[in-house]
N, C-alpha and C positions, 0 to 999 in steps of 0.2 A: 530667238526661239530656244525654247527648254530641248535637252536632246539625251532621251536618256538610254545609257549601254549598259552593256553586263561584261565587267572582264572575263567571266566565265566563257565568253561566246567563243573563243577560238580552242576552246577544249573538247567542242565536236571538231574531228578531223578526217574526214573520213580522206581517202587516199585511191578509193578504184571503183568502178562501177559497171555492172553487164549491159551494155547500148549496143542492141541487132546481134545478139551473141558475142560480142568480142569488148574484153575488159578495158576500158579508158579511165585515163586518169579525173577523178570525179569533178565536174564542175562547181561544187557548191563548197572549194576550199576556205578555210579557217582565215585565211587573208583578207576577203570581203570585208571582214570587221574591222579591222585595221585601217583598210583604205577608205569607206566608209567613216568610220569615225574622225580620221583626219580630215577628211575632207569637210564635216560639216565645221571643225575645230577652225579650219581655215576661214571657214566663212563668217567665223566672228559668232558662231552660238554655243550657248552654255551647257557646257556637257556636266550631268549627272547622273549618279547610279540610283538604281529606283527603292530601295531597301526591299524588302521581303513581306510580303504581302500575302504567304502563306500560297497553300493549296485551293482554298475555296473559290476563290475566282477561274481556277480551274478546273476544279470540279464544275462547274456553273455550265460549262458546254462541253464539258467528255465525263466521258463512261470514266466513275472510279476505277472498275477494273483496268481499263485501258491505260489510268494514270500510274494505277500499282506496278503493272507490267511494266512500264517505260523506268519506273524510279526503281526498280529491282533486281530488273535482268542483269545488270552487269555482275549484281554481287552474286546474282544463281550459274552463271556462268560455269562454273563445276558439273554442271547438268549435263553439260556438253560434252562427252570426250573429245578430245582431240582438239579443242575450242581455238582460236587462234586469237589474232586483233580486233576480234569485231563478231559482232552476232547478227544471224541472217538467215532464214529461211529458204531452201528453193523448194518448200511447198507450200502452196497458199490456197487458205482457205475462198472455197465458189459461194455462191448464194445458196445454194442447193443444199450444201454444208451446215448440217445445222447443230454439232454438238462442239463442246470448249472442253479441249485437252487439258490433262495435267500438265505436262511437263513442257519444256521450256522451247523446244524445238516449234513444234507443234503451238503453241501462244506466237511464236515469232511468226507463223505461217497466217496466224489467224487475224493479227494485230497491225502486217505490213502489207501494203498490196502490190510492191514490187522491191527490187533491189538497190534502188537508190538511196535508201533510210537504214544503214546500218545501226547498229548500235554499240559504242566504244565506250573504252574506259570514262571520260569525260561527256559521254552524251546528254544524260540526266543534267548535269550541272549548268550546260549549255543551253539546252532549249527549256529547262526550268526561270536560268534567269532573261531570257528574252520573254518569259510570259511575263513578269515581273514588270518588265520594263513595258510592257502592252499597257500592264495596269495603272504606273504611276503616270503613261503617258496620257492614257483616257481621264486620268482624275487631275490630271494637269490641264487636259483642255477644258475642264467645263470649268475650273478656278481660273483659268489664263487664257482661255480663248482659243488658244493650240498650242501643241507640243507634236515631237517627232521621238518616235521608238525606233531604234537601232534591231532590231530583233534578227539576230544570225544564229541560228537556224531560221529559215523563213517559215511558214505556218499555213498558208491559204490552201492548201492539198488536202491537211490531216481532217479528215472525217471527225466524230462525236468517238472514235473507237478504233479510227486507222490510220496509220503513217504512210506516206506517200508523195512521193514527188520532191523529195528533198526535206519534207515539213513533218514533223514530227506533234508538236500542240500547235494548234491555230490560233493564232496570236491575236489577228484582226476579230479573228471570234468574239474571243475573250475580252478584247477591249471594248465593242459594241455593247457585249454581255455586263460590264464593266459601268457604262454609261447609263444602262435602263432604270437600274433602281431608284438610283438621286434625279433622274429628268423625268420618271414614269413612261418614258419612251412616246412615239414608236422614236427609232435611232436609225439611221442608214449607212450601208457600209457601198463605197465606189472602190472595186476595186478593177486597177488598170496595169495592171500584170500582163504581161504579152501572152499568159496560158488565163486559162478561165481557173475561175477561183470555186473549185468542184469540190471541195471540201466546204467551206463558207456555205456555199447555197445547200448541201446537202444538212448541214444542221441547222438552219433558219428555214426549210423549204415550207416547210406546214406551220410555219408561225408568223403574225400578222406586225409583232410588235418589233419585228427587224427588216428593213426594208434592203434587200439585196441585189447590187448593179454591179453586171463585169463585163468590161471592156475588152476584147481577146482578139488574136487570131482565130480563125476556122477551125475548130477542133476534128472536123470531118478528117484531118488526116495528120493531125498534128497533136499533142500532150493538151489535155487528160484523155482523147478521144471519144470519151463515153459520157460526158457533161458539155453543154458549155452552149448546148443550142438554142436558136430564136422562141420554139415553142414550148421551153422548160418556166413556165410562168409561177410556178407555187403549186401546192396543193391545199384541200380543205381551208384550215383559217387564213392560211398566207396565200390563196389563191390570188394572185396579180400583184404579189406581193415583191417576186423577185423577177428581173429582165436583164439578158443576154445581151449580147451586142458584138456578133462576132463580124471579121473584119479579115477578105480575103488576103493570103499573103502577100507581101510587097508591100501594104498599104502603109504610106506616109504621114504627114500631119496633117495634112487637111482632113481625109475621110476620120482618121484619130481624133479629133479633136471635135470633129461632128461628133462622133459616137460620145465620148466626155460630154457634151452641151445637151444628147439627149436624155444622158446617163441623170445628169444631173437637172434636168426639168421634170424625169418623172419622179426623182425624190423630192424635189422641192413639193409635188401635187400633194404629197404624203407627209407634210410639214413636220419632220424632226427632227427634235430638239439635241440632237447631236451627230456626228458624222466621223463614220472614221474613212481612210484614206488607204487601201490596201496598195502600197505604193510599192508596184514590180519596176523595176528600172530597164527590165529585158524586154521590152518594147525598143529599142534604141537601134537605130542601123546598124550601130556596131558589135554586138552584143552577140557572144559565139553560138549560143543557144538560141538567140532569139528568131522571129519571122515578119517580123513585123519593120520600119523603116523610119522610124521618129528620129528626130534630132533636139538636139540641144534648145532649141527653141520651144520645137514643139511641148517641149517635157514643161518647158517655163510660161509657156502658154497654157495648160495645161492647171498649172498651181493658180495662173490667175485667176481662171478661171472659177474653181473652186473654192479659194478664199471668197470672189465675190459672193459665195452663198451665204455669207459671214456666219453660218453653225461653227459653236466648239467641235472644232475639229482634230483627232489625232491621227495623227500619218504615222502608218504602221508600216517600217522595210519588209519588201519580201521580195522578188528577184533584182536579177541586175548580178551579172558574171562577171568574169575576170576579164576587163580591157579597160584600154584609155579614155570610154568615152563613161565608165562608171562614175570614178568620180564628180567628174564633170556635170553630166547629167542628175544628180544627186544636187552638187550645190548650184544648178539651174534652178531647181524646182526649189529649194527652199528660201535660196534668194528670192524670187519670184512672189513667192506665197508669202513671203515677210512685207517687201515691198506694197501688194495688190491691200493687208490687211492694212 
């Protein structure tokens, strides 16, 4: 399997985060890339970098503005007195909120919707080339059958216009986005993140021609909280278009891997002609963030399953934390998915 990274990725670095008021050291370190990319190196697959593929495929599912802000703030950073390592709002914009600031404080407020998505010297570079790598991995699977995107920063949180939950551009977006034009769609996106993929479904919600499936924990008391339920079906055109599948905590691989078998019967109803793989690895017992209780098997049961759909398929990274069962888990599922094809 093709597997393609961006050496930029470990130049997002963020270093601290507010969890229940009190600063911890941020989960989502610059190492995952690293561990990550050996690991598939190990498994005997062919690592490339995806060249540069511009903006427009990014543009394609976020707000220009959004994109200007993300690729600018570090150089306006002067805006800030007193500015330090990193750019961060602690005021953010409500619903209710309906005008867009000048200045840079105030954009930060409006563009992030919590404290977990700093922005650093290295930020732009990093989650610009994990979009990159979305794109060559979608245009590899409809030429190759499948490819795997290494993508750190991970992407399934960030809204059409907002950063969130570690994710900055949405990567799995972008690559579905990526797939429609050359297949004429519709395309499907499974994603099986231990958190629901509440970005994802909020830019596909009202459109018929992306078919969106997330596999989750309970959000009723667990990250994003405010997406992620049975009854969030689509609106207008995409009405029945997107379905949930959240999954008490504790749950294992059995109940997992049901939810995966219905995840992927109701796309197969919706017959398209590519698929991406929003691949959270933080479903896994071990996993310090996660809630959920999969193992090693489960994760390769899992890939078999999915390749049996045989769609060009690209598997796009997006969680899976710092512990010994990351890697692992990782060259489970792609050992697995090689094998089943």
């Amino acid at each position: 399997m093709r597997v393609f990274h961006s050496p930029d990725s470990p130049r997002h670095d963020p270093e601290r985060y507010w969890r229940r008021g009190t600063p911890i050291p941020h989960p989502e370190q610059a190492d995952r890339y690293a561990i990550l990319r050996d690991a598939a190196l190990r498994g005997g697959h062919a690592l490339a970098e995806p060249g540069d593929h511009g903006l427009d495929p990014i543009r394609a599912v976020h707000d220009p503005a959004y994109v200007a802000f993300l690729a600018e703030a570090w150089t306006r950073r002067g805006e800030m007195p007193g500015i330090g390592d990193e750019i961060l709002s602690g005021v953010f914009a409500r619903p209710h909120m309906h005008r867009t600031p000048t200045g840079l404080l105030g954009l930060a407020g409006l563009y992030m919707a919590d404290t977990s998505t700093p922005i650093r010297a290295g930020t732009w570079p990093a989650v610009y080339g994990a979009a990159q790598c979305a794109v060559a991995a979608a245009d590899a699977a409809l030429a190759e059958g499948h490819a795997y995107a290494l993508c750190r920063p991970p992407g399934h949180h960030a809204y059409a216009d907002s950063a969130g939950g570690f994710c900055f551009l949405n990567n799995s977006a972008i690559a579905a986005a990526r797939m429609l034009a050359p297949t004429g769609g519709p395309v499907a996106i499974l994603d099986i993140d231990v958190h629901h993929g509440n970005g994802t479904q909020g830019i596909f919600y009202g459109r018929a021609d992306v078919v969106t499936v997330s596999v989750h924990a309970d959000p009723s008391d667990y990250f994003p909280f405010f997406a992620g339920y049975a009854d969030e079906t689509g609106t207008g055109e995409g009405a029945g278009f997107n379905r949930n599948l959240p999954l008490p905590p504790g749950s294992g691989d059995a109940p997992w891997l049901e939810a995966v078998e219905a995840g992927l019967a109701m796309i197969a109803a919706h017959r398209p002609r590519g698929l991406v793989v929003a691949l959270g690895l933080d479903a896994s017992a071990d996993d310090p963030i996660g809630a959920l209780k999969v193992t090693r098997s489960g994760f390769a049961g899992a890939a078999e399953r999915i390749a049996r759909a045989g769609l060009p398929t690209a598997l796009v990274q997006e969680g899976g934390y710092l512990c010994a069962a990351l890697p692992e888990s990782l060259a489970a599922f792609l050992a697995a998915f090689d094998a089943a094809r």
